[in-house]
C-alpha positions as CSV (number, residue, x, y, z in Angstrom):
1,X,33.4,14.5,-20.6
2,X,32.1,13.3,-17.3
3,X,29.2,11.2,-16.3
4,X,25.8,12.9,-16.1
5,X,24.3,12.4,-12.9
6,X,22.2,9.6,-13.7
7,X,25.1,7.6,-15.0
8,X,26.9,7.9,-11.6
9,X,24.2,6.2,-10.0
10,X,24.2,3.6,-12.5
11,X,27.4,3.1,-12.0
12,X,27.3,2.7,-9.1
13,X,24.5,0.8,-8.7
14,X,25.5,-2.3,-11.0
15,X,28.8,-2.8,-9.5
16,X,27.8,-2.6,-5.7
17,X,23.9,-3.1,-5.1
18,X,22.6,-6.4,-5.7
19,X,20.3,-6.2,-9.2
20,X,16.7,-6.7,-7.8
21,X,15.4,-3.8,-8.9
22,X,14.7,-2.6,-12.8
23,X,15.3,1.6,-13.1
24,X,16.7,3.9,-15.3
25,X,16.1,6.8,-13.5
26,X,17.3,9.4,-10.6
27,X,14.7,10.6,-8.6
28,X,16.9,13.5,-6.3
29,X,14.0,16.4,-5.4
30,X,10.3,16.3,-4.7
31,X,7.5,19.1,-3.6
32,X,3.9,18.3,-3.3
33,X,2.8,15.8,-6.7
34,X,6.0,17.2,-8.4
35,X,9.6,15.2,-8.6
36,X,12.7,16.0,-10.1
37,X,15.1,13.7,-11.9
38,X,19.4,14.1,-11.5
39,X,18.9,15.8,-14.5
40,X,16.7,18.9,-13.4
41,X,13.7,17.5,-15.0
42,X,10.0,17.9,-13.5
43,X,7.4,15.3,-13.5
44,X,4.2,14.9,-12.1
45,X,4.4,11.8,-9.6
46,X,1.4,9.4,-9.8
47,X,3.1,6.4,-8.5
48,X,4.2,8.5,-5.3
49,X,6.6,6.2,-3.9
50,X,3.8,3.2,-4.9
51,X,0.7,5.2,-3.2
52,X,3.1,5.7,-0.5
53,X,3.1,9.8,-0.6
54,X,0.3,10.7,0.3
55,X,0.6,14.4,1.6
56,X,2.8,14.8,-1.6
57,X,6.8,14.8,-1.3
58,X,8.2,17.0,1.6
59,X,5.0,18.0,3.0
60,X,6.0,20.8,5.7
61,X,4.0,19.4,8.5
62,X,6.2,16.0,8.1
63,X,9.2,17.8,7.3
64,X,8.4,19.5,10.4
65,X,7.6,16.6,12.9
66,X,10.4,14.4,11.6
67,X,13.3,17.2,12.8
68,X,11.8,18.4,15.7
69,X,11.5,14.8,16.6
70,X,15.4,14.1,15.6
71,X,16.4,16.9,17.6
72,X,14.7,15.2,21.2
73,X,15.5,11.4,20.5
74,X,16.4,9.5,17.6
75,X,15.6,6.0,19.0
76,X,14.8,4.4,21.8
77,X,14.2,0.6,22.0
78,X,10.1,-0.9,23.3
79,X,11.9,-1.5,26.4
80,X,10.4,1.9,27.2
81,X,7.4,4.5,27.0
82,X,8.1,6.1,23.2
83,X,7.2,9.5,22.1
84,X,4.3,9.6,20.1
85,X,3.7,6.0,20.1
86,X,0.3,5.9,22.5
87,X,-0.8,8.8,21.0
88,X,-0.6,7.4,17.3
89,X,-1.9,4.6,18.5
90,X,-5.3,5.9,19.9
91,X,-5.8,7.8,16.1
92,X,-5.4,4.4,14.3
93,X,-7.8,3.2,16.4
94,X,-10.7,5.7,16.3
95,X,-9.7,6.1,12.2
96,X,-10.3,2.6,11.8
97,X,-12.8,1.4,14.3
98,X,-10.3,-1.2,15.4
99,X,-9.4,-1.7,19.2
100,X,-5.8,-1.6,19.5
101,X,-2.3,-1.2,17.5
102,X,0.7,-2.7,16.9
103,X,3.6,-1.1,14.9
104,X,6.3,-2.5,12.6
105,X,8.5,-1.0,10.2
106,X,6.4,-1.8,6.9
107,X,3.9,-3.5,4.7
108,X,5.6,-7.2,4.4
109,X,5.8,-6.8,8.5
110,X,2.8,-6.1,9.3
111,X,1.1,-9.1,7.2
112,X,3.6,-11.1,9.1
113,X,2.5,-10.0,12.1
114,X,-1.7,-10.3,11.3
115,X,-0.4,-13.8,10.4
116,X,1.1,-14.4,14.3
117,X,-1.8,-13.1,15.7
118,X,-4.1,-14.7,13.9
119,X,-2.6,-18.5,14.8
120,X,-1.6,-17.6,17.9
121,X,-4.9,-16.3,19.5
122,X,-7.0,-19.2,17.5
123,X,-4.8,-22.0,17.9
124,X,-5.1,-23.0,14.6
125,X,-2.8,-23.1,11.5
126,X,-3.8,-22.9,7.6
127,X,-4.4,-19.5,5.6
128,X,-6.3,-18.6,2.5
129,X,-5.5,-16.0,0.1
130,X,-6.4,-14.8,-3.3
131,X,-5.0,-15.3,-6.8
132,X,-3.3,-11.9,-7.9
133,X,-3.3,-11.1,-3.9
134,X,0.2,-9.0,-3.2
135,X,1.2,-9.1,0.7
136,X,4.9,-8.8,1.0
137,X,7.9,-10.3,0.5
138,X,9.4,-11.9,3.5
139,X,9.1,-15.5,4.1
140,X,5.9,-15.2,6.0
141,X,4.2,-12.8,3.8
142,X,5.5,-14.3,1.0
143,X,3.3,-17.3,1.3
144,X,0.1,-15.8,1.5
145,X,1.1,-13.7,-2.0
146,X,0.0,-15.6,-5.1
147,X,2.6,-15.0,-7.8
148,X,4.4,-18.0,-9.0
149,X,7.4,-15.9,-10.5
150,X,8.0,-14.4,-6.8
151,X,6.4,-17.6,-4.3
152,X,8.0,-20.5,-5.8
153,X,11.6,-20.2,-5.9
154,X,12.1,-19.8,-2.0
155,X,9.3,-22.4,-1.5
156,X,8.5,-24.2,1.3
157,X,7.6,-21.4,3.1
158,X,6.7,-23.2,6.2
159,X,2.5,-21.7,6.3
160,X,-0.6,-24.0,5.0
161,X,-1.9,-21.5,2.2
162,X,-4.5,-22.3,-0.3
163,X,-5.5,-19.8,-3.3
164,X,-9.2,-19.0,-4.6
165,X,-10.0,-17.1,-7.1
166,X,-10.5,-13.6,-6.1
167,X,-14.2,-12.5,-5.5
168,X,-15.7,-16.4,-5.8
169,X,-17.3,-16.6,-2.5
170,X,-18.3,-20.7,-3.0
171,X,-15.0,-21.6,-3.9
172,X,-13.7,-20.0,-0.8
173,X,-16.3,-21.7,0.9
174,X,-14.5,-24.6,0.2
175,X,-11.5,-23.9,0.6
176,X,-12.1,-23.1,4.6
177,X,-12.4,-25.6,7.2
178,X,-11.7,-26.3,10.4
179,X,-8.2,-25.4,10.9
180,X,-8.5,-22.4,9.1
181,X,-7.0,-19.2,11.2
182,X,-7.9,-16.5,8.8
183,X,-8.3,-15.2,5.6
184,X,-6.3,-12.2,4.3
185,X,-7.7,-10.1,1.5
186,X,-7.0,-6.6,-0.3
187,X,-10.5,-5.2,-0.3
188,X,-9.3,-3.9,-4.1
189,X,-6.1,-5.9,-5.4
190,X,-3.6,-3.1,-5.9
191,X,-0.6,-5.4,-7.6
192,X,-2.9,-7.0,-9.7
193,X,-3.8,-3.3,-11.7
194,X,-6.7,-2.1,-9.3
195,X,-9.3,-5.0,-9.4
196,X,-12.1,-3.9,-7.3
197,X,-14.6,-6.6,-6.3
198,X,-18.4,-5.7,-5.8
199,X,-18.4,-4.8,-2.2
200,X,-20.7,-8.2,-1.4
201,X,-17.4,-9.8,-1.8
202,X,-16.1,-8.9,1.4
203,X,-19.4,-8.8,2.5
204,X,-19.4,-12.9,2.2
205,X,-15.8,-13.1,3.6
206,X,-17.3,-11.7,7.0
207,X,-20.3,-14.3,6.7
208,X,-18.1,-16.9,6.1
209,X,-15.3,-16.5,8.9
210,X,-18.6,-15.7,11.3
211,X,-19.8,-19.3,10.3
212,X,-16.2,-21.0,10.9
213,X,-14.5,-19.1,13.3
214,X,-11.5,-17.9,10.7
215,X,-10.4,-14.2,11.3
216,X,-10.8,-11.7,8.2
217,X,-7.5,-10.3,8.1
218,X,-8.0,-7.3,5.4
219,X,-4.8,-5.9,4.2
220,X,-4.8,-2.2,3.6
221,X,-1.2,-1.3,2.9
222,X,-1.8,-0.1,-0.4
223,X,-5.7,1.1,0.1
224,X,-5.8,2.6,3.3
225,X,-4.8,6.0,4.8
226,X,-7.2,7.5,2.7
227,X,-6.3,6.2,-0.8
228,X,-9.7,5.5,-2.0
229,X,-11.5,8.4,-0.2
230,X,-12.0,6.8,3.1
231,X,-9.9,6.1,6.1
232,X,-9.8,2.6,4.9
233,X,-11.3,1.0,1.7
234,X,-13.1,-1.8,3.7
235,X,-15.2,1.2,4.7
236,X,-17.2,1.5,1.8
237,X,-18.6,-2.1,3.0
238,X,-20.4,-3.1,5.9
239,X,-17.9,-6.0,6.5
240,X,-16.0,-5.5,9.8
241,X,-13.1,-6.9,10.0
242,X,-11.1,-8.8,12.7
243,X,-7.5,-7.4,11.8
244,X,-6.5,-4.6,9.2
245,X,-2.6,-4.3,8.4
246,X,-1.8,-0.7,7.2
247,X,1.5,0.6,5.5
248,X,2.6,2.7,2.4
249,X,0.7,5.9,3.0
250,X,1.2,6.2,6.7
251,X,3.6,8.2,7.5
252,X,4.5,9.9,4.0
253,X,7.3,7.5,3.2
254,X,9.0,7.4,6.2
255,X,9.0,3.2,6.5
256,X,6.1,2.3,8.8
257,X,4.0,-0.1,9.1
258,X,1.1,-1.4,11.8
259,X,-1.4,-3.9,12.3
260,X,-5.1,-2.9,14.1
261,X,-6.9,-5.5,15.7
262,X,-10.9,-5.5,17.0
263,X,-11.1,-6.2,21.1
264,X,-9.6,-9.5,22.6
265,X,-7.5,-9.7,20.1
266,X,-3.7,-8.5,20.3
267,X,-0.3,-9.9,21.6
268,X,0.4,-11.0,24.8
269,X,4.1,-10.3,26.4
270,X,7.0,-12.0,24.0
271,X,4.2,-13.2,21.5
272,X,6.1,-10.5,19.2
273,X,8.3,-7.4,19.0
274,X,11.0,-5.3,17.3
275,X,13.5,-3.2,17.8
276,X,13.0,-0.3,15.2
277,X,8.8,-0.5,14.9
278,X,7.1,2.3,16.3
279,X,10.2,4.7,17.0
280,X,10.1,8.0,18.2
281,X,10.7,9.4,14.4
282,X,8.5,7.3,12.7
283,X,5.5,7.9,15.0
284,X,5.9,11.6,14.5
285,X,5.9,11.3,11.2
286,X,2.5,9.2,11.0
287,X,0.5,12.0,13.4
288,X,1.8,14.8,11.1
289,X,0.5,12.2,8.2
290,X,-3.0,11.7,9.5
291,X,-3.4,15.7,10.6
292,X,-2.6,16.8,7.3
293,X,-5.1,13.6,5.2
294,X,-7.6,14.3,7.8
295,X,-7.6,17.6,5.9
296,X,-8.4,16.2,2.1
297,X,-9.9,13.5,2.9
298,X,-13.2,14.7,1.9
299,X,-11.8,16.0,-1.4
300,X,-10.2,12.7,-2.6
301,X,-13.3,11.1,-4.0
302,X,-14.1,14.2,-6.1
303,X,-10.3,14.2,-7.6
304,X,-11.0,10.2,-8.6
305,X,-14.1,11.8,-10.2
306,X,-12.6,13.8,-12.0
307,X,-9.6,11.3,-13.3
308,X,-12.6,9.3,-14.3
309,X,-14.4,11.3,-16.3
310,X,-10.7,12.4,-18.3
311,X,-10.2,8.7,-18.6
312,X,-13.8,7.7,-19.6
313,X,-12.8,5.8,-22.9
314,X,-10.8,3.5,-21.5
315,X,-12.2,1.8,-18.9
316,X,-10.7,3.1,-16.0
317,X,-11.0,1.2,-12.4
318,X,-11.5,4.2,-9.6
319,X,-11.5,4.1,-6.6
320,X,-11.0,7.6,-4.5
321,X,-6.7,8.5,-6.2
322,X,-6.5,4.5,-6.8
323,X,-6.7,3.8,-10.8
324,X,-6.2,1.2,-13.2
325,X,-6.6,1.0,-16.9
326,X,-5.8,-2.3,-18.9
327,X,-3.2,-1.5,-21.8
328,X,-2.3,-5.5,-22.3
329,X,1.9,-5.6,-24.0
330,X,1.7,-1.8,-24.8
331,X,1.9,-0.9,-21.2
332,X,5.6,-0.5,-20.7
333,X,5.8,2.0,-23.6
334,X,3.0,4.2,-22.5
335,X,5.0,4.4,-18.9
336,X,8.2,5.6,-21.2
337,X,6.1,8.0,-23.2
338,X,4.2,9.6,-20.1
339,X,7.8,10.1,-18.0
340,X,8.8,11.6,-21.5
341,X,6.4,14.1,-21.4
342,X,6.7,14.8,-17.4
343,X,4.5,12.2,-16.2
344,X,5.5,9.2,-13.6
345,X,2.7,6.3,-13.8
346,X,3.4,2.8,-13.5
347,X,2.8,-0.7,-14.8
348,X,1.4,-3.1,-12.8
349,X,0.6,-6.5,-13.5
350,X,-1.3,-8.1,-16.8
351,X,-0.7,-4.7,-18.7
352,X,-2.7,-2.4,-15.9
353,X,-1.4,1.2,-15.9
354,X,-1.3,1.9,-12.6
355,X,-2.2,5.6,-11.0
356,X,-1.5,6.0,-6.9
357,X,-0.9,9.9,-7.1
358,X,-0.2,11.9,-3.8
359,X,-4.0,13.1,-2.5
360,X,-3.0,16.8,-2.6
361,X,-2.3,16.3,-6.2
362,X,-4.3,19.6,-7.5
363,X,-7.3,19.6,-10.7
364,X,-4.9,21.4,-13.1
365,X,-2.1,18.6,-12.0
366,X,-5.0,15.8,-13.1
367,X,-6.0,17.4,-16.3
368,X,-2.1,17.4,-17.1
369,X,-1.6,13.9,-16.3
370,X,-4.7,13.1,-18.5
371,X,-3.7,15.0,-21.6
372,X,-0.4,13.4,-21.3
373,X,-1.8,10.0,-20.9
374,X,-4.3,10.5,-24.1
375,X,-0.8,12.1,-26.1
376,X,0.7,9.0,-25.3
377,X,-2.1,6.3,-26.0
378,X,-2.3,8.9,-29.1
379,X,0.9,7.5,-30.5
380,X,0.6,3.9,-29.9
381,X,-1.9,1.4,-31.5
382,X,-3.6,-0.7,-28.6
């Protein structure tokens, strides 16, 4: 007997790819919300790549953009004029109300690149973040993310960073002085399980960085693109903020990322670059993105509705297709019994259950995923 599928890529996998990652499964084909394992087997997809597919899996108009584009030019280095790249640019900006772009090639990137800016144009150094607060992984990001298990092992990471509890306005308060250059904040803290703070929260973050001078730096990798039924989740606020970093959903999983800054802010010549960021491909990809979100936008909020009311018993945190529902210990066997019954959702952290489906997910998709998830918690004691 051979090895099904799935083994092969286990195989695989443990003897040559480094063991970062934990998976048991083979995701090999995907159409709109739906996915299929090595196997054959459909699921409904509400992790989407981690909120990353937006338009749903193989979305035509990408599909589209991305070959046309491959057959022109693959690459070409910011040495020159790219394809695409000013006219992307000029959407991000009148999407978010921001003044100008800069790309990168993801989520982690871009943080690192809000950071730059943000000491370079005000001359000063420290950072403050938030407890539970997720902003990427390299060196630079990784020292304005809060947890321990991740941070601490490659510590020092070289940037001034203090912690405050997230949505406690007087300890932050505190915790900014002088040489403060910004303050970087998920306007709802995806990693942590979807913890959305009253919107006076960010609110006060404006007030205080007016009052001292620090830039709000509010990072909408995992909120923005029209996760949580606007262009950007800081948008249900009236707090304006001085840089925005964007990723995930942006170009429907082709890696992008970007940073949007408000006017007299942005890099000078040499300040910062990259070779890859803002190619020809991946700039195609984000126009067809946005043309086809600019599309269900309007419907997003009224599919969270409707998750909400399916989920009413337990809680649920809703914002727009961006959902969390506390399960404490019993989390991880509610994700096996949903992807037994065709349903992809994922654990976050403290025991969230975690739902980031793509937007064009359909009403009979949602009442699927709903049953499934009310079979499941049917089985297990909480």
């Amino acid at each position: 007997m051979g090895m099904d599928k799935t083994s092969q890529f286990k195989a695989l996998d443990e003897r040559y790819y480094m063991p970062a990652f934990s998976r048991d499964m083979a995701l090999v084909k995907g159409k709109g919300s739906l996915v299929w394992d090595a196997e054959g087997k459909e699921y409904i997809d509400c992790v989407a790549g981690i909120a990353v597919c937006s338009t749903g899996h193989c979305h035509p108009a990408v599909v589209k953009a991305i070959c046309d584009q491959a057959h022109e030019l693959i690459h070409c280095s910011n040495l020159y004029y790219i394809p695409h790249q000013g006219d992307l640019a000029k959407k991000l900006v009148e999407i978010t109300g921001m003044h100008k772009a800069f790309f990168s090639n993801s989520g982690a990137e871009a943080t690192d690149g809000a950071l730059k800016l943000a000491r370079v144009r005000t001359g000063k150094k420290k950072f403050v973040a938030f407890v539970h607060g997720f902003h990427g992984r390299t060196i630079g990001s990784l020292a304005v993310t809060y947890k321990p298990a991740i941070r601490e092992p490659f510590e020092p990471l070289g940037l001034n960073c203090t912690f405050v509890e997230y949505g406690d306005l007087e300890g932050l308060k505190k915790a900014v002085d002088s040489d403060t250059a910004g303050i970087i904040v998920e306007p709802i803290q995806g990693e942590a399980g979807v913890i959305i703070p009253p919107d006076s929260f960010l609110t006060g973050i404006r007030e205080i960085c007016d009052s001292t001078g620090a830039l709000m730096i509010v990072d909408e990798v995992q909120t923005g693109m029209g996760r949580t039924g606007k262009w950007l989740a800081v948008q249900y606020t009236k707090a304006k903020p001085d840089i925005v970093t964007l990723a995930k959903g942006i170009a429907s999983g082709f890696p992008m990322g970007a940073l949007v800054a408000r006017e007299d802010l942005e890099f000078k010549k040499s300040e910062h670059g990259s070779t890859f960021a803002g190619g020809p491909l991946a700039c195609a990809a984000a126009l067809a993105t946005i043309g086809v979100i600019e599309k269900i936008l309007p419907d997003v909020s009224r599919k969270g509705d409707r998750f909400r009311q399916g989920l009413e018993e337990y809680n649920p945190r809703i914002r727009g297709l961006m959902i969390g529902v506390t399960m404490g210990d019993k989390c991880p066997e509610i994700q096996k019994k949903c992807a037994e019954e065709g349903v992809l959702v994922n654990c976050a952290a403290d025991g969230n259950l975690r739902l980031v489906p793509p937007l064009v997910i359909s009403d009979k998709e949602i009442d699927r995923v709903v049953r499934v998830i009310h079979g499941a918690l049917g089985t297990i004691v909480l």
